[in-house]
MDTraj code that builds the backbone (N, CA, C; nanometers):
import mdtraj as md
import numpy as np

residues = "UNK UNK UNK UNK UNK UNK UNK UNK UNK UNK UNK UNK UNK UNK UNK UNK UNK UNK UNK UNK UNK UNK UNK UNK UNK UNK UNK UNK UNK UNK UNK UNK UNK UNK UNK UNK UNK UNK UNK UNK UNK UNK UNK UNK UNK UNK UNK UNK UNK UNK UNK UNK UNK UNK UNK UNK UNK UNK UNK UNK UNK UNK UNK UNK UNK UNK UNK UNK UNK UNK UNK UNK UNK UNK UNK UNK UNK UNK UNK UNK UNK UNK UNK UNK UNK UNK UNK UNK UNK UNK UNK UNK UNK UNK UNK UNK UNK UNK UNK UNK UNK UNK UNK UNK UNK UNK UNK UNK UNK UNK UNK UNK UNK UNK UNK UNK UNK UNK UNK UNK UNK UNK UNK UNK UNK UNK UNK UNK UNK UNK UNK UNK UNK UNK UNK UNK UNK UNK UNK UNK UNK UNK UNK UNK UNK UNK UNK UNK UNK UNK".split()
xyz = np.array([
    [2.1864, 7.4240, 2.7864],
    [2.1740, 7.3029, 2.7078],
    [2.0256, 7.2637, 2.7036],
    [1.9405, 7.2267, 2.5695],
    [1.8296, 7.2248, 2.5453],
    [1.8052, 7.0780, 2.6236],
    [1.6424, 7.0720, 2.6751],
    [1.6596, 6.9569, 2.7190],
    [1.5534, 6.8288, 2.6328],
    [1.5991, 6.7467, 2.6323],
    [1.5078, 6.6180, 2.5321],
    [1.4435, 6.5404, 2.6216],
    [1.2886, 6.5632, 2.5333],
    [1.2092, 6.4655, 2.6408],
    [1.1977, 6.3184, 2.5067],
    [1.1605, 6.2134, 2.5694],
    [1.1182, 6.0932, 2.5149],
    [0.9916, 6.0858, 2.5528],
    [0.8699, 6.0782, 2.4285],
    [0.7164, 6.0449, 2.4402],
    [0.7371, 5.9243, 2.4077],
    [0.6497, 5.8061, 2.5086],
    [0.6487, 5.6765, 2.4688],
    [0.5210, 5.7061, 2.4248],
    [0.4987, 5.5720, 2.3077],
    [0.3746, 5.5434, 2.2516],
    [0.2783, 5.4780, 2.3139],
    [0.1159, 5.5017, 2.3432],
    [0.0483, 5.4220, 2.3776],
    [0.0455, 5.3119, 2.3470],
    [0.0807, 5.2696, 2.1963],
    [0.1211, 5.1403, 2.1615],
    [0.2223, 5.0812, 2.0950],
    [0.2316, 4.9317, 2.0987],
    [0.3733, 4.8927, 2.0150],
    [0.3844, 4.8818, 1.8763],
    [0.4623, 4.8864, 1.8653],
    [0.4935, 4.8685, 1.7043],
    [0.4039, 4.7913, 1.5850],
    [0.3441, 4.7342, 1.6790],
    [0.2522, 4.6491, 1.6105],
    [0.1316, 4.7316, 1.6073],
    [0.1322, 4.8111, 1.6948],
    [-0.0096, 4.8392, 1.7077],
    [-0.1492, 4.8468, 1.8294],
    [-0.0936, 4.7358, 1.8814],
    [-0.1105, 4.6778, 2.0469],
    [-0.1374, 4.7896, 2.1577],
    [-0.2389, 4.7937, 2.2227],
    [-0.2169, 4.8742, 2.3324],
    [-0.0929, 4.8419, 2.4281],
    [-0.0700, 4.9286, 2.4971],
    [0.0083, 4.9400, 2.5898],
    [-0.0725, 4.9213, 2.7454],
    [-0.1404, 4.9807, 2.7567],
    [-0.2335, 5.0237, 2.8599],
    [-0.3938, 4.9956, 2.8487],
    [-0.4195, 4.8955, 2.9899],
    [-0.5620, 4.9127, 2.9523],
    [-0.6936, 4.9911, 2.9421],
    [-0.8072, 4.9840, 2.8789],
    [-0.9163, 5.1028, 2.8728],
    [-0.9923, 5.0984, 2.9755],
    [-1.0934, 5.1513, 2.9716],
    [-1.2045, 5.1524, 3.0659],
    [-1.2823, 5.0159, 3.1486],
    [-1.2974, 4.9299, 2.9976],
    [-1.3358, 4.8484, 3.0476],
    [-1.2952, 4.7651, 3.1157],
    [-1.1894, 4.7025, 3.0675],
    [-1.0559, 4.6354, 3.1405],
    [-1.0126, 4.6852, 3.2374],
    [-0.9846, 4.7891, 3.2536],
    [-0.9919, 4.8366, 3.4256],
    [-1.1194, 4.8120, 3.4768],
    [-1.2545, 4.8098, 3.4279],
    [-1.3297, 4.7370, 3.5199],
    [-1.3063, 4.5716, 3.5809],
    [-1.2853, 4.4656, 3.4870],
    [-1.2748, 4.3637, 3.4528],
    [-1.2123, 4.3408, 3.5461],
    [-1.0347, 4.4253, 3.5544],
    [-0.9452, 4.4014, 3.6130],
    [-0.9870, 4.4057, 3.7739],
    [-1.0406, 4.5324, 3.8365],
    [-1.1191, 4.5717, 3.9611],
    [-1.2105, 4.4262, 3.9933],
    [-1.3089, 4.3885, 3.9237],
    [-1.3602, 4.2871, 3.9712],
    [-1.3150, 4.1722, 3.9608],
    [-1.1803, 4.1699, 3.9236],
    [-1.1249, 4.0333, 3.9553],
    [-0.9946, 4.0115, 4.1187],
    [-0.9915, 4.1441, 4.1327],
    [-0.9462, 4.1953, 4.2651],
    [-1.0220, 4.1581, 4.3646],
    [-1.1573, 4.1265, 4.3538],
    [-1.2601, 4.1364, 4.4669],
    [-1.2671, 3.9876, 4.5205],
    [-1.1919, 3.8893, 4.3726],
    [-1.1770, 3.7785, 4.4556],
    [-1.0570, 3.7107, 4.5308],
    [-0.9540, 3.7638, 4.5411],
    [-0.8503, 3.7814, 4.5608],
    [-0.8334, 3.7563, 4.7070],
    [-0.7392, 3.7041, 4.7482],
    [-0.7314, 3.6981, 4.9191],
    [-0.7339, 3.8886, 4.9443],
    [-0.7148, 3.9033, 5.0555],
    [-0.7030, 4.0612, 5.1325],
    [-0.5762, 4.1371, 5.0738],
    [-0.4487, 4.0961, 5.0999],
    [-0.3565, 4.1300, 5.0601],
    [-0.3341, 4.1766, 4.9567],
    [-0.3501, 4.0382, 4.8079],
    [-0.3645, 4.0933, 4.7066],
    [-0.4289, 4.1690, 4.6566],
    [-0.5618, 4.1589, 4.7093],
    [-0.6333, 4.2830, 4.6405],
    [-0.6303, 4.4330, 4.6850],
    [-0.5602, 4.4497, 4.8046],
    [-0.5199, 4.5729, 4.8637],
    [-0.3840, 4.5966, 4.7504],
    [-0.3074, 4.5111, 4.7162],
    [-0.2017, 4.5677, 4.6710],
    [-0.2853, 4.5714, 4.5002],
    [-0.3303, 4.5099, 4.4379],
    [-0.3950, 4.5416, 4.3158],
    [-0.4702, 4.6752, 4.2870],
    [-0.4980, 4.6770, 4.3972],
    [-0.6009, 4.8267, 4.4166],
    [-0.4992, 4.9352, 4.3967],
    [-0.3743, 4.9087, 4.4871],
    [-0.3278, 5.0167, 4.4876],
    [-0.2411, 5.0304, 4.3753],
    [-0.2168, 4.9560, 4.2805],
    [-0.1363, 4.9567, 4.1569],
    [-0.2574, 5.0402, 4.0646],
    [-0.4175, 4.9666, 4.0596],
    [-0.5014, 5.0316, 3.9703],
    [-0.5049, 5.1758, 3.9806],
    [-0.5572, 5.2000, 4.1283],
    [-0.5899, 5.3144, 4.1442],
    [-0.4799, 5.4669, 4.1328],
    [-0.3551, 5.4071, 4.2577],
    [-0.2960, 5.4600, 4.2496],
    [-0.1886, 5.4921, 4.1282],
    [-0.1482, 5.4032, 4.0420],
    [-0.0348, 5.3647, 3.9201],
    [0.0941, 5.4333, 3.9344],
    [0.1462, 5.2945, 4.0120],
    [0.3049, 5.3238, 4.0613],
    [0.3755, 5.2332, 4.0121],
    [0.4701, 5.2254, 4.0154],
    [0.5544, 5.0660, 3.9135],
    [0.5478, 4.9920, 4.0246],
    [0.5793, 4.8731, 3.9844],
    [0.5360, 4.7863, 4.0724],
    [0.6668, 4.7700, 4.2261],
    [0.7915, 4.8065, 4.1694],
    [0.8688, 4.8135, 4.2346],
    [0.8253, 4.9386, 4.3730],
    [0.7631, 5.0483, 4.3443],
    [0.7404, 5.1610, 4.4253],
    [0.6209, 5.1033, 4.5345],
    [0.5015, 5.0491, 4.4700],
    [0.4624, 5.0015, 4.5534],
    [0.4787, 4.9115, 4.6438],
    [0.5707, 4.8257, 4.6612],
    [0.6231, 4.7138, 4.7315],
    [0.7054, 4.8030, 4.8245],
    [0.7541, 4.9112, 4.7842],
    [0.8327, 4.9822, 4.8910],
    [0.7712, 5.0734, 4.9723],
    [0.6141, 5.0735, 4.9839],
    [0.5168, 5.1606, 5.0342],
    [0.5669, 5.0899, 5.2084],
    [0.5403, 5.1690, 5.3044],
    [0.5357, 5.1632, 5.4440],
    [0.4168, 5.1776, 5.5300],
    [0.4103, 5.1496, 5.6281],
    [0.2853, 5.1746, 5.6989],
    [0.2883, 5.3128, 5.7036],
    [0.3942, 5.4123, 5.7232],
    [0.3700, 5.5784, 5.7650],
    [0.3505, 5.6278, 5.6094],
    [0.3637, 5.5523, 5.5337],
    [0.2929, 5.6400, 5.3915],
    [0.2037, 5.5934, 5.2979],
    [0.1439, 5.5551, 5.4772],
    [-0.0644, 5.5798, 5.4085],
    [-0.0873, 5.6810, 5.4779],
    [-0.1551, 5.8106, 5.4101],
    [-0.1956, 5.9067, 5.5006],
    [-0.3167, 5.9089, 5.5174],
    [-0.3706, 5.8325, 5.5657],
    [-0.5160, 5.8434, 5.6065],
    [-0.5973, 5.9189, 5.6913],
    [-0.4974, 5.9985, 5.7849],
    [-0.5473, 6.0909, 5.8446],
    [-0.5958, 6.2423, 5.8132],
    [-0.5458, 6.2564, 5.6984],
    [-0.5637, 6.3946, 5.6494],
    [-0.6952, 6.3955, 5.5665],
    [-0.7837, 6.5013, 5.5390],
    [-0.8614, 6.5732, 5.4802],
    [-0.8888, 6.4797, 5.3482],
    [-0.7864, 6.4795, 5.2481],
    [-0.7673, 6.3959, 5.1626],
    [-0.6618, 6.2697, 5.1490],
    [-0.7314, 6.1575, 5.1556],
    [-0.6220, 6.0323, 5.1846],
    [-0.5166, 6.0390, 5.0577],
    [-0.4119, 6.0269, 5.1035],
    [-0.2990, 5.9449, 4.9813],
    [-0.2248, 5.8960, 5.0478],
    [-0.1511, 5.8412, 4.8900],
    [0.0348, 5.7729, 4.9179],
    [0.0728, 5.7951, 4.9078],
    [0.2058, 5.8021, 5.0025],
    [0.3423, 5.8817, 4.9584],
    [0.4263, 5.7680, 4.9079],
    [0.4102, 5.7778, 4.7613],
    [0.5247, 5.6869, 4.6942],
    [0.6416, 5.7423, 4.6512],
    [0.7471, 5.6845, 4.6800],
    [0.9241, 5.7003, 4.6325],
    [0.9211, 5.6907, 4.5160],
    [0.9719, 5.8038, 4.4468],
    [1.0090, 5.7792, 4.2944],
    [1.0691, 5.7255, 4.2550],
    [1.1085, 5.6127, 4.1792],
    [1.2148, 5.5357, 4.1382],
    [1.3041, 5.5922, 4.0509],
    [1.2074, 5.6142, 3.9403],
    [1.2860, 5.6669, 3.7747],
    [1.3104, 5.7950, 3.7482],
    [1.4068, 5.8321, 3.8423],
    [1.4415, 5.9637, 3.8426],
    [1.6082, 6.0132, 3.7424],
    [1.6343, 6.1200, 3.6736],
    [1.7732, 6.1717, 3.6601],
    [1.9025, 6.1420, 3.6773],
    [1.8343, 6.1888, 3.8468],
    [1.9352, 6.1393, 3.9775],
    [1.9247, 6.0877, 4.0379],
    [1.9894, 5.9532, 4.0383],
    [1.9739, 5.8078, 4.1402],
    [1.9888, 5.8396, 4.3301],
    [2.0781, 5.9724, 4.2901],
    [2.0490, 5.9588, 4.4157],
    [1.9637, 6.0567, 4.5304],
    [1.8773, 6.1394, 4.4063],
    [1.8065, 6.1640, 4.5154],
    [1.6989, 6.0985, 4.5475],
    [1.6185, 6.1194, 4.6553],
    [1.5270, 6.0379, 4.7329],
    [1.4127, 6.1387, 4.6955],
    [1.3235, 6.1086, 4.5962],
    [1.2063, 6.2065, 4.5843],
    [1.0793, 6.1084, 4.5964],
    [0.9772, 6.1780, 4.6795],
    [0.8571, 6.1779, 4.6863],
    [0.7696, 6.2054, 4.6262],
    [0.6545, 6.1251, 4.5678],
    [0.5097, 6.2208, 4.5828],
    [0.4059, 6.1834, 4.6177],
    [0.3138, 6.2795, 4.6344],
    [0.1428, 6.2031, 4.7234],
    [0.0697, 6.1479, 4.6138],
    [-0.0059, 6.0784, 4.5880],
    [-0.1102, 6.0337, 4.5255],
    [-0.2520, 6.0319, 4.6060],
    [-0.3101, 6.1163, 4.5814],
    [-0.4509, 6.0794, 4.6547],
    [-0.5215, 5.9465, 4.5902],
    [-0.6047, 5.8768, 4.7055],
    [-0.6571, 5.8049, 4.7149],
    [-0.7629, 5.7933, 4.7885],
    [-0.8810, 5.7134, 4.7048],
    [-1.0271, 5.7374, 4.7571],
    [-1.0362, 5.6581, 4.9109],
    [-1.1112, 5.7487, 5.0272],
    [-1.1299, 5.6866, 5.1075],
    [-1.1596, 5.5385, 5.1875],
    [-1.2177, 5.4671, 5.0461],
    [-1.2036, 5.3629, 5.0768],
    [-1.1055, 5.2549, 5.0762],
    [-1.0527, 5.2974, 4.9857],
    [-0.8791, 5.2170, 4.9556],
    [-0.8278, 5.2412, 5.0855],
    [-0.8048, 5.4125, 5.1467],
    [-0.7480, 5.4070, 5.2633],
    [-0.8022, 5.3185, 5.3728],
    [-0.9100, 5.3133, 5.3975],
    [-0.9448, 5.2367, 5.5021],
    [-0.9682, 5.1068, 5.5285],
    [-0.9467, 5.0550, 5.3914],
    [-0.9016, 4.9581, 5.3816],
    [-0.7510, 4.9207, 5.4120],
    [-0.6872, 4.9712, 5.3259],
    [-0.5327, 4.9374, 5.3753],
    [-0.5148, 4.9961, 5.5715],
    [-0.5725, 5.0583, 5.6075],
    [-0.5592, 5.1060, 5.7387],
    [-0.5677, 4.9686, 5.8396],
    [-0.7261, 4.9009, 5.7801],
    [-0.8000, 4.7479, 5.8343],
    [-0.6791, 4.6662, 5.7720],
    [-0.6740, 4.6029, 5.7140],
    [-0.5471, 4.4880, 5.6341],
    [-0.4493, 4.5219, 5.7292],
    [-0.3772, 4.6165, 5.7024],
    [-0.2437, 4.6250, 5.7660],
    [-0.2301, 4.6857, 5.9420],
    [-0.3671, 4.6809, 5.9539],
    [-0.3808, 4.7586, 6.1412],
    [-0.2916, 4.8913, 6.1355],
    [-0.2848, 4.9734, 6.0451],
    [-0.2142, 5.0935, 6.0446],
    [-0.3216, 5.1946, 6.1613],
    [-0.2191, 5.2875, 6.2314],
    [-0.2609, 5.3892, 6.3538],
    [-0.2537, 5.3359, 6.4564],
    [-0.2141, 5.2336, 6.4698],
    [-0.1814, 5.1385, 6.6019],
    [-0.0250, 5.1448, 6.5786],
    [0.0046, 5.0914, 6.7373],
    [0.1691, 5.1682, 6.7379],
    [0.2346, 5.0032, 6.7927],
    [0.1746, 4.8938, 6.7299],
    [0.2301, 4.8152, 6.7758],
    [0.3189, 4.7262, 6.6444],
    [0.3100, 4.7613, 6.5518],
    [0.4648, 4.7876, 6.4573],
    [0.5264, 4.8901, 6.3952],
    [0.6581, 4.8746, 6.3832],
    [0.7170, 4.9935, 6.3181],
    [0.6589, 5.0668, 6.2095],
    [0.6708, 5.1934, 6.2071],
    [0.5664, 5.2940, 6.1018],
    [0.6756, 5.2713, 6.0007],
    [0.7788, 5.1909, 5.9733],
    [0.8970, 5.1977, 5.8724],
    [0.8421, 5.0373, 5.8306],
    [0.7789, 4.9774, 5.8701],
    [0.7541, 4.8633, 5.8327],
    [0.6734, 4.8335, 5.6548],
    [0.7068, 4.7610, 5.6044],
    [0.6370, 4.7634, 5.4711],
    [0.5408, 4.7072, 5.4591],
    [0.4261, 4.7249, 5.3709],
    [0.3080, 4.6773, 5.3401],
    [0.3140, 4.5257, 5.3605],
    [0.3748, 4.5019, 5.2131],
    [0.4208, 4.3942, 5.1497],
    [0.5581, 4.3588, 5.1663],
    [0.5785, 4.1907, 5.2110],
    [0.6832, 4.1859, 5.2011],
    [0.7605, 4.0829, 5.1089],
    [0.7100, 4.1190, 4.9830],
    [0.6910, 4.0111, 4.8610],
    [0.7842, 4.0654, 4.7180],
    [0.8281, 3.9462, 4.7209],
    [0.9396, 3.9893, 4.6440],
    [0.8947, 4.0771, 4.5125],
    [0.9489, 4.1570, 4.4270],
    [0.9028, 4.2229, 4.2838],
    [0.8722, 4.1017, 4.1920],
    [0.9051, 3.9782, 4.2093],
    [0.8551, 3.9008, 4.1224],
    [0.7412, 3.8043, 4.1587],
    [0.7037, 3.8336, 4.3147],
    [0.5695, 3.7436, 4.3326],
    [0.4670, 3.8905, 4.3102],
    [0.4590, 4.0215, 4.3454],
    [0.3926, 4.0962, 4.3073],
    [0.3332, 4.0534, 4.1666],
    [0.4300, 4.0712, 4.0376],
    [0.4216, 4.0860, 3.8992],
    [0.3528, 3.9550, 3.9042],
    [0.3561, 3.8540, 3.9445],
    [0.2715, 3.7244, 3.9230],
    [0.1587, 3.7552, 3.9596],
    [0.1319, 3.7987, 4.0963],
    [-0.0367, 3.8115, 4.1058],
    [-0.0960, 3.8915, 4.0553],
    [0.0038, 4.0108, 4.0029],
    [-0.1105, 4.1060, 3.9251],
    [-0.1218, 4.0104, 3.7478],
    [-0.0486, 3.9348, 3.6952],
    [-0.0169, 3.8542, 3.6126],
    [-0.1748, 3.7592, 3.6518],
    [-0.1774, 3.6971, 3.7201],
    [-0.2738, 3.6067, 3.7456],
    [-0.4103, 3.6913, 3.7512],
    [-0.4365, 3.8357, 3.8588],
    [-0.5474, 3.8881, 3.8209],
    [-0.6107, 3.9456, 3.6376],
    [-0.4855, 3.9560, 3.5817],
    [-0.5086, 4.0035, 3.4360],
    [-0.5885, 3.8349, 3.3438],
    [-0.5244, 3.7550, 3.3954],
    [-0.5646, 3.6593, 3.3330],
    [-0.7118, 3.6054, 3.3483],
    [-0.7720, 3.6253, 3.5182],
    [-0.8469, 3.6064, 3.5845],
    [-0.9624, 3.7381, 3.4794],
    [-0.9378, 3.8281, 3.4528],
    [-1.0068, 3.9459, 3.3823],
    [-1.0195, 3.9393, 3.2480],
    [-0.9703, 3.8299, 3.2294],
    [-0.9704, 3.7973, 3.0598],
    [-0.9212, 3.9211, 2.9856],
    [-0.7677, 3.9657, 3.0345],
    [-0.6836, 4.0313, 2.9820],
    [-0.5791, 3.9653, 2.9669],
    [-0.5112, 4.0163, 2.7640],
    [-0.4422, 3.9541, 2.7203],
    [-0.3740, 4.0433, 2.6651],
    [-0.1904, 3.9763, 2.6119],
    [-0.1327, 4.1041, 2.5440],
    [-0.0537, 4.1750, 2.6260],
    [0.0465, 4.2479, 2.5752],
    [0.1599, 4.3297, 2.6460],
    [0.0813, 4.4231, 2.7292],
    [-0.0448, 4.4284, 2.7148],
    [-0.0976, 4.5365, 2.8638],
    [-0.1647, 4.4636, 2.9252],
    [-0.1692, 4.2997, 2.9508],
    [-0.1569, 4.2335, 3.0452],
    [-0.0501, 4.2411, 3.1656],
    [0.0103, 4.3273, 3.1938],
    [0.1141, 4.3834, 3.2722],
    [0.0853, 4.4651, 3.3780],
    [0.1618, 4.4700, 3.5192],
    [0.1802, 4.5967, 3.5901],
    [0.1651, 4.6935, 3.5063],
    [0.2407, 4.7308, 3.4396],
    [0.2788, 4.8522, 3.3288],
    [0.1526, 4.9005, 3.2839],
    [0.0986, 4.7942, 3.2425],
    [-0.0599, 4.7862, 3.1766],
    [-0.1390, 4.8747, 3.2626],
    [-0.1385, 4.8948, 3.4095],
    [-0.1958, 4.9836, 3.5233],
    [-0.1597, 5.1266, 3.5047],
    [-0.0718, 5.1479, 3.4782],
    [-0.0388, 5.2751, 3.4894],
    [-0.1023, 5.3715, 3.4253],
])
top = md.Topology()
chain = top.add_chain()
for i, resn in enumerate(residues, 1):
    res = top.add_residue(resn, chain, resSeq=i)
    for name in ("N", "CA", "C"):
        top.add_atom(name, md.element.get_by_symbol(name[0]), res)
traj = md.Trajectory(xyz[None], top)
């Protein structure tokens, strides 16, 4: 049985980006920098890394790999086929993101659970602060969004 893929459009119907450019990912980055710690660790890791917002909230302390050669995340796939399998993948990430999230969250210390989560914020206070950094960046428009990161 042949299989069908679906290409989404960079933009909507109207015309509209979907996703922001270069610059706006700058914009967006330096509006992260004013951000308490938290948020901007988790903004970072939506920019850099581009996970839905749901995946990142489900990130853990044991999947920052900061110890290896090349840092990444091991993010859970959400939007998979099959609901029920449990698939992975790494995303590398620049050393400094890691060591940052390492500092923020005291990760390599064994005095909380390595199953413990980053964040423990609901999917709808996430989407607000990245909502508030877009606004803060003088980004407007349907790629004023999480989505908009990816």
């Amino acid at each position: 049985m042949p299989r069908s893929y679906v290409i989404e459009s960079l933009e909507t119907d109207d015309g509209e980006r979907k996703y922001l450019d270069l610059d706006e990912r700058r914009a967006f980055h330096a509006a992260t920098l004013t951000a308490d710690v938290q948020t901007r660790a988790f903004a970072q890791v939506m920019l850099i890394a581009g996970p839905r917002i749901s995946e990142a909230l489900l990130l853990r302390r044991c999947d920052v790999l900061y110890q290896r050669a090349s840092p990444a995340l091991r993010l859970r796939t959400l939007k998979r086929k099959n609901p029920d399998a449990i698939v992975y993948r790494m995303v590398p990430i620049p050393d400094g993101l890691a060591m940052s999230l390492r500092d923020i969250f005291d990760l390599g210390h064994g005095r909380r659970a390595p199953t413990e989560r980053l964040w423990s914020w609901s999917r709808q206070t996430g989407w607000q602060r990245i909502k508030q950094l877009m606004a803060a960046a003088g980004i407007e428009g349907v790629r004023a969004s999480p989505k908009g990161l990816r």
